[in-house]
N, C-alpha and C positions, 0 to 999 in steps of 0.2 A: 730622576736622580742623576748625579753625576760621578763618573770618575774616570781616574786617570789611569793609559795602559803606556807602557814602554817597552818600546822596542831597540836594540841595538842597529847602528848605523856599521858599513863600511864600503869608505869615502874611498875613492881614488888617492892619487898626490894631489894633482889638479882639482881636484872637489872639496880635499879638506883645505886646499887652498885658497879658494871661494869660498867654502865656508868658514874660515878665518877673516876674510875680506868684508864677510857681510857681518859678523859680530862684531868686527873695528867700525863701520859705520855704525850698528846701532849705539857704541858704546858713545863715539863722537856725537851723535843726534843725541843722545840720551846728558854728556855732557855741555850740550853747545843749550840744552833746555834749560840746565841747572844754570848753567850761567847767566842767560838772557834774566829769568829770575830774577837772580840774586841783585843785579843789575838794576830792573828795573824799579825794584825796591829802594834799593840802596841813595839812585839818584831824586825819584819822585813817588815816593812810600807807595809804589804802586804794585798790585799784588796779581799777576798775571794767572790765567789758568788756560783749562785744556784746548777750547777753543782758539783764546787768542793766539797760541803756535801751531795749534792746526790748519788756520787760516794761512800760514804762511809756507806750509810743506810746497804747494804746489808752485811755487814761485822759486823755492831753494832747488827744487829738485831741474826744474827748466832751465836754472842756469849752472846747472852740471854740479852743487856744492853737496852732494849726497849721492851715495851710490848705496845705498841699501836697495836693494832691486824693487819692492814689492811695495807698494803704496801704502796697503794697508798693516804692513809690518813695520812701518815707519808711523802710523797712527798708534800702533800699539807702546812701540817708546816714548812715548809722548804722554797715553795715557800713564806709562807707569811711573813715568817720573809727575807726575799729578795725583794720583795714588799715595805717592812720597809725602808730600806734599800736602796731602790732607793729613796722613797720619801721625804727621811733623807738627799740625795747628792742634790737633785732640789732643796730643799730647800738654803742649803746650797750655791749652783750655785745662785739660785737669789738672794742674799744676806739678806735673812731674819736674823734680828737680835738674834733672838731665833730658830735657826730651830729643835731645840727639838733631842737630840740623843738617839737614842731606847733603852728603858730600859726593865729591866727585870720585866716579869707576876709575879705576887704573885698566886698561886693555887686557890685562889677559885676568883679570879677577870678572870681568864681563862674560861670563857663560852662556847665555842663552838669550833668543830672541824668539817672538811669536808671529803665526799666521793666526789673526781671528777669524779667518770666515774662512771656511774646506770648500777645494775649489776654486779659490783665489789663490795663487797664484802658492801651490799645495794641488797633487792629486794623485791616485795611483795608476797606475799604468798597465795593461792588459799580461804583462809578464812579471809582473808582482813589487816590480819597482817604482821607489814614491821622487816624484818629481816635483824640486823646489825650483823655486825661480830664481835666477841667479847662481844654481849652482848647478841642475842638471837630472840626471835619473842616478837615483841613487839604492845601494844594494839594502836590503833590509832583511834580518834574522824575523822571521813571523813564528815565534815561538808557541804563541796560542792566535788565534783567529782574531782579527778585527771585528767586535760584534758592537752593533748598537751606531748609535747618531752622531759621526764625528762632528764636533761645534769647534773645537781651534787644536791647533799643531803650533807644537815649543818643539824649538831643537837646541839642545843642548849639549855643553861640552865637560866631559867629569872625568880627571884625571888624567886628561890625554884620549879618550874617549868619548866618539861621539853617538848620542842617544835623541830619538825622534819622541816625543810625548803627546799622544793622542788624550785629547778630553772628549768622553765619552758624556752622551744623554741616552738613558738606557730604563728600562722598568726592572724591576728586581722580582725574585721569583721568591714565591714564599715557600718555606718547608713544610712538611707535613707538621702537624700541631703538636704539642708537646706539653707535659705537667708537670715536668722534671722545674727547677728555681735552682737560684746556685746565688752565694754571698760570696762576693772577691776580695780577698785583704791584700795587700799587696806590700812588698818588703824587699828586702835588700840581703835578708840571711836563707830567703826564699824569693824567688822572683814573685809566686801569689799562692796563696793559701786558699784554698775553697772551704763554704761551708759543710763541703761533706768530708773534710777531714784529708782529701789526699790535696797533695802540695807539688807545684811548679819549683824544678831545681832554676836559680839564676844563674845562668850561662856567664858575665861577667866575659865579655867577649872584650873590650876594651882592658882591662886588667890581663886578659890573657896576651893580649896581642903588646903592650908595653913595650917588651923587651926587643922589637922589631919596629916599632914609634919609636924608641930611641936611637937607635943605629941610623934608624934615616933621618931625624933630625939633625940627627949627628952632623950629616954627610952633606947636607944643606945649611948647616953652621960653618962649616970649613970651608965650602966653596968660595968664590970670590964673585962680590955681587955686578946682578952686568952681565954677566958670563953665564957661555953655553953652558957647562959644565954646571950650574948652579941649575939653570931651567931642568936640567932632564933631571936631579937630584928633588927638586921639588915636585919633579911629577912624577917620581918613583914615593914620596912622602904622600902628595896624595891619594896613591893607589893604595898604600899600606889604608888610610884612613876611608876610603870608600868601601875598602875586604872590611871593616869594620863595620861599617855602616851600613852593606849589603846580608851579614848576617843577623845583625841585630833586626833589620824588614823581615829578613825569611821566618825567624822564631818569631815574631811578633803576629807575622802572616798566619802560622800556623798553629800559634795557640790560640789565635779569637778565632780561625773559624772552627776549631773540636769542641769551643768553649759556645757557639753559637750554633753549633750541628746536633747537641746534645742537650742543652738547656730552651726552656721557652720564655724563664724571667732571668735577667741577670743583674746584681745590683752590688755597684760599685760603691767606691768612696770619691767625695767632687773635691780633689784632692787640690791645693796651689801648689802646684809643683814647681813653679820658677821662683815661688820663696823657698821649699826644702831645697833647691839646687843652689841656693847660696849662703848656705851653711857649711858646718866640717863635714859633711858627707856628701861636698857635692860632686865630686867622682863618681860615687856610686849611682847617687841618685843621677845622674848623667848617663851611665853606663847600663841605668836598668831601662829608662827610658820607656816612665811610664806615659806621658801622653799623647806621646805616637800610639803607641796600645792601644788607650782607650780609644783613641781617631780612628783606629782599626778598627777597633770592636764597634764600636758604633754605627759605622758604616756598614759593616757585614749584617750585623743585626738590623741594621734599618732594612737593606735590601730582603732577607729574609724572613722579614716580617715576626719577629721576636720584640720581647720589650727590656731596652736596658732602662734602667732608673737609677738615680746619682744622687745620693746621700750625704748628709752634713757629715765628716769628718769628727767631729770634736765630740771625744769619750768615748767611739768604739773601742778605743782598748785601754778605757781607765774604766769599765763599766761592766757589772755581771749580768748574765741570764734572766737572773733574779731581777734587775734593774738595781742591784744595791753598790755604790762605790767602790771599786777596787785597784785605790794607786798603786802604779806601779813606775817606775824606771824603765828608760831603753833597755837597757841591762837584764831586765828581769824578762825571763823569754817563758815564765811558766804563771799560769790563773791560778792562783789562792781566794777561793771566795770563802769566809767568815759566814758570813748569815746561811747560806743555802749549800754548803760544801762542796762545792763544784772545783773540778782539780783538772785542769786542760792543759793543753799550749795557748801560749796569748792569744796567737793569731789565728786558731782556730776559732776562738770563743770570739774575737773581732767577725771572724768571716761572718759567722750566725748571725751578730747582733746589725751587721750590716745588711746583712739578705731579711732580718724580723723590719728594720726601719724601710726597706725598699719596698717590700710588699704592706707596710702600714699607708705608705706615700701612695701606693696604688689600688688601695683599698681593697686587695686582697686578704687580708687576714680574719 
């Protein structure tokens, strides 16, 4: 299995000025690829790929047109603008109406570059400091232990901050076994509902934080574009949205694993959340950010050896106990069942009927 651990960086002047230096080259490689592209299309419908500009790194680099230090970090922009690239033609093959055709990074929306192989030119140092090439030994926060088989290092830059991204290959440790099951309904007037009746409040961390996104849009509407004064405004704007984004990981973090240390079945709904996110609630449904969740939950659970299972959506909550029809409205937050008198909260009577179809899927019942 794999996963990802992050650590915090702190860069020198001189280092985060290197490592500025080397994000502006990968951004140039990465744009001088799109270009070559679009180019060679353009004049003789010819559709280049990852080999054909990899065959020529060694040639740009010798005569001084590249300064990305590391060879094979300069293979990696290449693959990812190939990567583009493919995901540009699938689109295209399924006939999406907009499949989006790759455009060119602006330098400072370019955050981050990779080492695929640990070791090349990536290592750590006998006094705990991680040495890139091209920029030098650099200080690093070791918040929890470096465990398992580094395979590639991204360094990345967020907010004005810079952060090192180790990918881990690692084996996962199972829990002790368990008989406990659990059905997830998941909502927006409740962040999740269990089928045993107790309920996840929804933190709503973006609606809390609003009134502090506004003031710093604000402040980055007023400035004058171009200007210093605008850069640090936007990366005062960023920062307000990352304390966002960092508490929304930590509750996410911490409700799959009590939700995975406690249960041994757990059975969701296989939800299309990027169509409810573009409807009227898509704030909310943004802001609850369910499928980073389940990305969570899954992962934990796979490592711990539990089983999730992922259920058809449609009529856990227009449907009774009984199995007998019971329309309802968004609106209506309360189960009135007619045939077999059953008198619940919606979302409880969802959570069950989702936890009954995950263990029918796994032939448990």
């Amino acid at each position: 299995m794999r996963k990802m651990m992050q650590y915090r960086l702190y860069p020198t002047e001189a280092q985060t000025a290197a490592l500025d230096d080397q994000l502006g080259e990968a951004c140039r490689l990465y744009n001088a690829a799109l270009q070559e592209r679009r180019e060679a299309y353009q004049r003789g419908g010819l559709s280049l790929h990852y080999y054909d500009q990899a065959n020529q790194l060694k040639d740009i680099r010798a005569a001084g047109n590249l300064g990305l230090a590391n060879f094979s970090a300069s293979q990696d922009v290449l693959r990812r603008i190939d990567k583009t690239f493919k995901a540009f033609l699938r689109r295209v093959k399924a006939g999406a109406s907009k499949p989006g055709y790759p455009r060119f990074k602006s330098r400072r929306r370019f955050d981050s570059y990779t080492f695929p192989s640990w070791g090349d030119g990536c290592r750590l140092t006998a006094v705990g400091r991680l040495y890139l090439q091209g920029v030098g030994h650099l200080q690093v926060t070791w918040h929890r232990p470096l465990e398992g088989q580094v395979k590639t290092v991204t360094v990345k830059r967020q907010a004005g901050t810079w952060f090192v991204c180790f990918s881990i290959a690692y084996e996962g440790e199972a829990l002790p076994g368990t008989e406990a099951r659990v059905g997830i309904d998941v909502g927006l007037t409740d962040f999740a509902t269990l089928s045993t009746g107790e309920t996840i409040p929804n933190p709503r961390y973006y609606r809390k934080a609003q009134g502090t996104l506004r003031i710093a849009q604000r402040r980055v509407a007023r400035r004058k574009r171009g200007g210093r004064n605008r850069r640090k405004a936007v990366v005062l704007l960023q920062k307000a949205h990352a304390h966002v984004q960092n508490q929304r990981a930590d509750f996410h973090h911490k409700t799959s694993r009590t939700l995975v240390d406690t249960y041994g079945v757990i059975a969701v709904e296989d939800l299309h959340v990027k169509g409810l996110a573009s409807g009227m609630l898509a704030k909310s449904v943004h802001d609850a950010g369910w499928s980073a969740f389940f990305n969570k939950l899954a992962a934990k659970a796979e490592a711990a050896g539990r089983l999730l299972v992922k259920v058809n959506p449609r009529g856990t909550s227009q449907t009774c106990l009984c199995g007998a029809p019971v329309p309802k409205t968004l609106s209506q937050r309360w189960h009135e069942c007619a045939a077999c008198g059953l008198s619940a909260a919606r979302d409880h009577v969802s959570a069950q009927l989702i936890l009954g179809l995950g263990l029918s899927l796994l032939g448990l019942t």
